[in-house]
C-alpha positions, 0 to 999 in steps of 0.5 A: 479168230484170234487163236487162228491169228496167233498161229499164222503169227508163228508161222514162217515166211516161205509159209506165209507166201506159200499160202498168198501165192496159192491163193488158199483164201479164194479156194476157201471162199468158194468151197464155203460159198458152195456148201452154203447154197448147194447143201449137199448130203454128205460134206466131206465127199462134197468137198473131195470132188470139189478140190479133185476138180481143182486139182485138175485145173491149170495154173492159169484157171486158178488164177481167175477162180471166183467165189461160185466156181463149185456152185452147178449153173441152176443153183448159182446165185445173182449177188452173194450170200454174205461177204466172207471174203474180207474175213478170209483175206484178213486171215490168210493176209494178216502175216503179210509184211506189206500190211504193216502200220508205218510210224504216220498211221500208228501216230494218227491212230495214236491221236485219234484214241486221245481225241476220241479219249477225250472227247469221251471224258469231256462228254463224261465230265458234261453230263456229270456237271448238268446232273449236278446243276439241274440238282442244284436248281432242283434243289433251290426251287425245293427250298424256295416252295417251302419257304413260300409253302411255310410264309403262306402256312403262317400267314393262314395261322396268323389271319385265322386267329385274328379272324377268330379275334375279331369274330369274338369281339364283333359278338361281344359288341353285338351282344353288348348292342342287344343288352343296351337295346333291351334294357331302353326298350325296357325302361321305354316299355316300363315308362309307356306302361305305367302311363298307360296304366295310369290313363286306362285306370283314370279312363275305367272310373270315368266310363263306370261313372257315366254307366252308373249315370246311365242307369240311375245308381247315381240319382237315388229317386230314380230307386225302384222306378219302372219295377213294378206295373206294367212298365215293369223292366224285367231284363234291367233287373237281371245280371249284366251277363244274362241281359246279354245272354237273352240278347245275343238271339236277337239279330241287328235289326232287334238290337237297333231297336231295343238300343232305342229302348232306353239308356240301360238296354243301349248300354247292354246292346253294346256290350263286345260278346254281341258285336262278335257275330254279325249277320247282315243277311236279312238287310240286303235289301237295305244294306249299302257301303255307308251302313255296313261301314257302321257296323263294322266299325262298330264291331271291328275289335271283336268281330269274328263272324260276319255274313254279307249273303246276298248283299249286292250294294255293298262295293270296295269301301265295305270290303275295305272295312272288312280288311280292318277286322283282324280277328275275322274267322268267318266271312260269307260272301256267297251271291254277292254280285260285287265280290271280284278279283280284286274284293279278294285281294282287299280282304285276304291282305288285311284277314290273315286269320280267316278260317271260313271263307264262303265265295259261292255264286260270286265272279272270282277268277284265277288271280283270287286263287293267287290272293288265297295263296299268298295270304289264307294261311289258315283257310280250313272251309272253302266254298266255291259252289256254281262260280264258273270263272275260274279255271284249271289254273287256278288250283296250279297257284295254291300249288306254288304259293303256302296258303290252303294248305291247312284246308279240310273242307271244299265245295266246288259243286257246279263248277263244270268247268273243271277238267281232268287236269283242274281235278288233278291240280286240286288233289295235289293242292289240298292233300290234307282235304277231309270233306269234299262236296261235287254236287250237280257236277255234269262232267264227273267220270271215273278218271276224274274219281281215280285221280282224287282217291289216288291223292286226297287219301284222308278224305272222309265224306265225299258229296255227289247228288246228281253227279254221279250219273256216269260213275261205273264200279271202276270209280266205287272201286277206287274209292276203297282205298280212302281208308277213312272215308266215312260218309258217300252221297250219290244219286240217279246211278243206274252203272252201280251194280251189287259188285 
């Protein structure tokens, strides 16, 4: 386009109006239009038939020639293509004096460019000064965040350095506190010690004067006296350690009598190794709060063993009493009609060190589980034979408490009562149960039998007389994975075959 100017430029007047009067631009936008719409196969002839057909025109038509004038009536177009009249009118136009800008449009153009001019530097010069102000904000919080970042920072070493400083001096007040506590208790214990000391060795020569007395080393008439002869005491004549050797086959009731005997023999019936073991079994009949609590406290420093079987008189003061006795092993309470929920409780709150512990035939309930829960913490043998109070429950509180945990030996023969979900409460309870006795239990089935050899993989000797009338070989077959098992008593099976 603008080499095409440039040579319009040059041409001469007469020329250019040659080229205005014959309207060369219409003719040159109809010829392009037809082109463009009709394209025709051959251009050139295409072009040729269209301008002999101009050349046909008079003057007149060519005046009045539009942009679709070569373009047939069928192929003939509603609007036009394109618009390339305004181009076509620049060009053959652009020489036309008439389009000359005056002094006015070339001064309003003028100022248009240095409006536009300067608007375009002022537009430059804003974005260039909010670039620089935004870096310069950014920069100042920048350094505002790591002034803040470094307070904060030196804050942190500050604090914890003092915070180790006060650690150090609150440990050394606290082991300097220890010191000072242990060198009082010290000197206290030392100053109690020696006192007790002095009174215990005052105390010994006093009981060993009165022993003598007892026995007659201190009156010296009293020499060789009842040795020989009928009334000849062959039991004084022994050593202390024998007398009381011979003595501890007796049971309380002898060793009431032989107290009676003499001043000798009461100091031998007295003596700690006797009061260890207690059998109140054969005075039941006679046996109530008032005597049983002189027993025990006679006993109480060094009972271990005690057996109240049968003893139905006996109510909250004997079992008070019992509570006392903090070195008690061995306690039996089997067939006891007053042993209760609460008779539990009283015991197992004082006998922390219970290992044997006999609840046969008695009314215990769900709530003397909980007791042995909370306080049996080294219960090896428990028996719980033909007492039919308790539930499934009840092992569910040794579950969640830490006593019996220690257990290796359990009765629960005739307890019926018991179902799948009891057995499978108890197998988790005791997992380290090696002696399981379930004699007359009814109710026994193979289910119940899988879940216990499931669990309970260090049992040893399993008990099942008259309970195990509904066994199959599924139950016997679960029993083989006990890998320790030694030792099975079972009766009246007609299931088991030779498989």
């Amino acid at each position: 386009m603008a080499s095409l100017l440039k040579l319009f430029l040059t041409l001469e007047p007469s020329l250019r109006f040659y080229l205005r009067s014959q309207r060369i631009a219409e003719i040159h936008e109809a010829l392009i239009s037809s082109l463009l719409v009709c394209q025709p196969k051959d251009p050139v002839e295409w072009l040729l038939s269209c301008l002999m057909e101009l050349h046909s025109l008079p003057p007149s038509a060519k005046i009045n020639l539009n942009w679709d004038y070569f373009i047939p009536q069928i192929y003939r177009p509603v609007d036009r293509p394109f618009n390339i009249e305004s181009s076509l009118s620049y060009v053959f136009a652009v020489c036309d004096d008439t389009l000359e800008p005056n002094e006015r449009q070339i001064r309003m153009a003028i100022e248009h460019y240095k409006l536009h001019i300067q608007r375009k530097l002022f537009s430059a010069w804003l974005r260039y000064h909010l670039t620089q102000l935004g870096q310069k904000r950014w920069l100042e919080k920048r350094e505002q965040a790591a002034s803040e970042y470094y307070r904060v920072r030196s804050l942190n070493i500050y604090f914890r350095q003092w915070s180790q400083w006060v650690t150090h001096r609150l440990a050394r007040q606290k082991a300097a506190a220890c010191h000072i506590n242990h060198c009082t208790e010290t000197y206290q214990m030392r100053i109690i010690l020696n006192e007790w000391n002095l009174v215990a060795q005052q105390a010994r020569r006093t009981r060993d004067y009165f022993d003598r007395v007892e026995r007659g080393e201190e009156n010296q008439q009293f020499n060789g006296f009842l040795s020989h002869g009928e009334a000849r005491d062959e039991l004084s004549l022994l050593t202390r350690e024998a007398a009381v050797r011979i003595l501890a086959y007796l049971d309380v009731d002898d060793l009431a009598r032989c107290a009676q005997v003499c001043r000798n023999w009461k100091m031998l019936t007295q003596s700690s190794m006797l009061w260890s073991k207690l059998d109140l079994h054969r005075t039941s009949d006679v046996l109530d709060d008032r005597l049983a609590m002189r027993f025990i406290q006679r006993a109480r420093p060094y009972l271990q063993h005690l057996n109240l079987r049968k003893c139905s008189r006996i109510g909250r003061l004997t079992f008070l009493g019992i509570s006392s006795c903090k070195n008690l092993q061995d306690l039996n309470l089997s067939e006891c009609s007053a042993v209760n929920d609460e008779a539990v409780k009283i015991i197992t709150a004082g006998c922390h060190i219970l290992l044997y512990l006999n609840l046969s035939q008695t009314e215990v309930t769900d709530q003397s589980f909980r007791s042995l829960a909370r306080n049996c913490h080294f219960l090896q043998y428990l028996s719980l034979a033909y007492s039919r109070l308790f539930s499934d429950r009840a092992f569910l509180h040794i579950i969640n408490g830490r006593g019996c945990r220690k257990l290796a030996h359990l009765d629960i023969s005739g307890c019926t009562q018991l179902t799948s979900v009891g057995f499978d409460a108890m197998s988790d309870a005791f997992r380290e149960l090696e002696t399981l006795v379930m004699d007359d239990m009814s109710n026994l089935s193979d289910k119940h039998m899988n879940q216990i050899c499931k669990r309970l993989t260090n049992l040893r000797q399993i008990s099942m007389w008259s309970s195990a009338r509904q066994l199959t070989g599924f139950a016997f077959r679960h029993m083989s994975s006990l890998t320790q098992l030694m030792t099975i008593k079972f009766d009246s099976n007609k299931l088991v075959t030779d498989e």
